[in-house]
N, C-alpha and C positions, 0 to 999 in steps of 0.2 A: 504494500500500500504506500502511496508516494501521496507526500502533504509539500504544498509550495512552500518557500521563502521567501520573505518580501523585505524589503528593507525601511526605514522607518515613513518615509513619503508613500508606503504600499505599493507599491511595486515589484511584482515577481522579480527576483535574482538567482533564480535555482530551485533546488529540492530534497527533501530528506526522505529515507526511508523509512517507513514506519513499520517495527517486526510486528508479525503475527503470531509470534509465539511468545512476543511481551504484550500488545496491547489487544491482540485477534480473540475470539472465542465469546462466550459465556461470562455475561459480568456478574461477577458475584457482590450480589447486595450485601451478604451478610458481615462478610469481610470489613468494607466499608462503614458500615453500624457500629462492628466493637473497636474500629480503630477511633473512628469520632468522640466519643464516649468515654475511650482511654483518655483521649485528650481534653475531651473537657473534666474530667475528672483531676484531671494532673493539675490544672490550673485553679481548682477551687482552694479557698483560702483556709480551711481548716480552722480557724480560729473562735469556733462558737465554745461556750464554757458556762458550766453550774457551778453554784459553790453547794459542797456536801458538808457532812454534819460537822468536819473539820474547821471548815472554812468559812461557814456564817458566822456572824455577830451573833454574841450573847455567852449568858455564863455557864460556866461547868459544874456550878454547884446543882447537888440533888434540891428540886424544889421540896418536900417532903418525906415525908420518914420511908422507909420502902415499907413498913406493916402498921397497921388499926389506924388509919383514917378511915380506912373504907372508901378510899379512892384507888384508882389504879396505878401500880407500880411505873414511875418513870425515874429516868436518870438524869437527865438537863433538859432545859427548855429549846436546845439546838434540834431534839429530837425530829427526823423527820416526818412525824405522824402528826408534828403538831402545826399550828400559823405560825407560819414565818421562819421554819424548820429547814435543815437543809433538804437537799433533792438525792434521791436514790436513783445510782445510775444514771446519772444525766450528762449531756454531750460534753467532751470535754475534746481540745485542738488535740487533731491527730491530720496523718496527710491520708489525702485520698485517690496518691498516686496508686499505680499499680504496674505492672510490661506486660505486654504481648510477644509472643512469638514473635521473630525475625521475619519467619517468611509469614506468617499472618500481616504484618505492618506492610510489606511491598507488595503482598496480593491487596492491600486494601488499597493501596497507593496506584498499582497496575488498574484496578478495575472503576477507582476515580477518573485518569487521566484518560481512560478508555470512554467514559461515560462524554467524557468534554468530547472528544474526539467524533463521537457518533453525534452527536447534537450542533454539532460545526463552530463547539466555544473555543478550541486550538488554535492560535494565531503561531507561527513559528515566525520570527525575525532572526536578521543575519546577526544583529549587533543594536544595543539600548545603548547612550551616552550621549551627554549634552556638555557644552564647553563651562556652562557656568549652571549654579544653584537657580533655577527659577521654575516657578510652578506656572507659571502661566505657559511656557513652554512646553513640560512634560503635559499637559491639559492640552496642548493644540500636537502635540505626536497621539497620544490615546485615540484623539477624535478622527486623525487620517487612517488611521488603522483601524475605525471602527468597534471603538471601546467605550459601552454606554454601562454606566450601571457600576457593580461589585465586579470588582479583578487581581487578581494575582498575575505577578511578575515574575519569573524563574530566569536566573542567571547562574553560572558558575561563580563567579568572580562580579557582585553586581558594583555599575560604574557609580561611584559615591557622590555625585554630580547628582543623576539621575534619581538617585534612591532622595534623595535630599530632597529633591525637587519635587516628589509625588506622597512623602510623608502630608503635605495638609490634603489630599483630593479624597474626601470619603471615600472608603469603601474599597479602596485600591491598594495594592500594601506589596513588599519589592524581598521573596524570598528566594536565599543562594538553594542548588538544588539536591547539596546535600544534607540542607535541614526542612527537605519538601516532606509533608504530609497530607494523607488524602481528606482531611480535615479544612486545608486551604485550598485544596480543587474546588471541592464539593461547596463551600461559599460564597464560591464566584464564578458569576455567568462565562465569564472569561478567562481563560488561560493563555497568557504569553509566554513564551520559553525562545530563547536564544539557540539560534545551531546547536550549538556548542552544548548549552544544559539539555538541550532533546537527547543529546547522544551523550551524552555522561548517565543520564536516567536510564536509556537504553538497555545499557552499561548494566549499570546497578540491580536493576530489574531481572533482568536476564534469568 
């Protein structure tokens, strides 16, 4: 399967091959689910917290005798059975990382990048780079190339000009492509990739 090259004014310059036995076949949904999932799970903040019978305010002394009140036996007013008592078992900061298999993470990545591919969000360019830091710039290269909405950028080596320059455009966001996940396929309508990161993934994939 042969996908054009265009360079940044869109313009055909060539073409890459695209293997069938990295991106051809049966896309697996499932794959794609627990890699998203790993990821957003890895980024939640963990930081929720109770305080237990340790940790709340209040005294440790016994409020009454333990026998012939004819009340029922307690030990401090921290108890948790009581108002204002502490919490049993309650959430306390933990991470909510987890891994996935190796090749579970690049069949999820394979069948992302597959999914752009058949839907026609795959842009391949020769080369991203601009001589100075400006967003209005990178905002009129997206628009010749047909880049409306949510998009990911995939470079090897991304040009720091360029990355600089699309940091403010919603929605658009500039990863090298060996920290691509199918997490950043799958949220943006578009996928741009450079020669060069097509066939390093290739590469990886494989």
């Amino acid at each position: 399967m042969q996908c054009d090259v265009v360079n940044e004014n869109n313009e055909k310059v060539g073409s890459v091959e695209l293997r069938d036995e990295v991106f051809g076949g049966r896309i697996n949904g499932g794959m794609i689910w627990e890699s998203v999932v790993r990821q957003n799970a890895s980024e939640r903040q963990g930081t929720h917290a109770t305080k237990n019978r340790a940790a709340v305010s209040g005294s440790g002394k016994k409020p009454w005798r333990q026998k012939g009140t004819g009340r029922a036996r307690v030990g401090e007013i921290r108890n948790p059975l009581w108002r204002k008592g502490g919490t049993v078992f309650g959430p306390q900061p933990r991470s909510y990382d987890y891994a996935l298999p190796k090749k579970v993470e690049r069949g999820a990545l394979r069948a992302a990048i597959a999914t752009r591919i058949q839907d026609g969000g795959l842009i391949v360019v020769e080369a991203l780079s601009q001589a100075d830091v400006k967003t209005k710039t990178a905002v009129a290269t997206l628009k010749r190339l047909g880049i409306t909405g949510k998009a990911v950028v995939i470079d090897v080596a991304p040009d720091a000009n360029f990355a600089k320059s699309v940091r403010n455009i919603p929605g658009v966001s500039v990863v090298t492509s060996s920290r691509l996940n199918a997490r950043d396929v799958m949220k943006a309508g578009h996928v741009v990739a450079t020669r060069s990161a097509l066939e390093k993934l290739q590469e990886a994939l494989a």
